[in-house]
N, C-alpha and C positions, 0 to 999 in steps of 0.2 A: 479538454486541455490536460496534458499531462504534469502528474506534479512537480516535478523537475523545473517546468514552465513559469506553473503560476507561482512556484515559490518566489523565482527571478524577480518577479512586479512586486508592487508596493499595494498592500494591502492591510485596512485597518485590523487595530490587533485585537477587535472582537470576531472578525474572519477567520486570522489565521485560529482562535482557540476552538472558534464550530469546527473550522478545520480538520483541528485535534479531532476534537471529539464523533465528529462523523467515518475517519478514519482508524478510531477506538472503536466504534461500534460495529464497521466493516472487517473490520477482524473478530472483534467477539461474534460474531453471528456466523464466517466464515469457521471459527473455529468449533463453535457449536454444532456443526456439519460434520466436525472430523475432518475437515479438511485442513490440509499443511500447502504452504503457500512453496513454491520455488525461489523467489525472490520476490520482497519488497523493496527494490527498487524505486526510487522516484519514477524514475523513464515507463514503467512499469504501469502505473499507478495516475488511472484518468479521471479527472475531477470536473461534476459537471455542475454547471451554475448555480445551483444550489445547494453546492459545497457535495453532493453526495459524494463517494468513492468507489469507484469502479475496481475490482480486484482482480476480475478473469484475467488479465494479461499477467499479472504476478504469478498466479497461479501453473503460468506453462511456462517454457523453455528451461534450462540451465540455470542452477544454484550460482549468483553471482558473491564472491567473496564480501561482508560486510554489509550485505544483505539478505542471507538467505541464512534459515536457522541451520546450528551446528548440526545437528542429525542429517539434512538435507548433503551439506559438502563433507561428510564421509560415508555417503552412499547409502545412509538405513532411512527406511521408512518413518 
């Protein structure tokens, strides 16, 4: 499901904070790679029942404003 999604639902608020935190740790790990994301987008961003977070789809297409770090929307690496 993507997170855009399951934000919508009602979910308790020891969920949403693994949430958090699986979604901190999916970037720390991605970043530890040297990788930079495109956009973190909700729409983006698949979360699968175990709260993991899925990044690859952040990772491709077009720097979406308010999403994507400022290096990424003026064009540097």
């Amino acid at each position: 499901m993507k997170l855009d999604a399951w934000l919508r639902q009602d979910h308790p608020l020891a969920d949403r904070l693994r949430l958090v935190e699986r979604l901190s740790q999916a970037l720390n790990a991605l970043h530890d790679r040297g990788e930079v994301l495109a956009s973190l987008a909700p729409a983006r961003v698949e979360v699968g029942n175990d709260l993991q977070c899925d990044l690859s789809a952040a990772g491709r297409g077009s720097p979406e404003p308010g999403y994507a770090p400022p290096e990424r929307l003026e064009g540097m690496p």
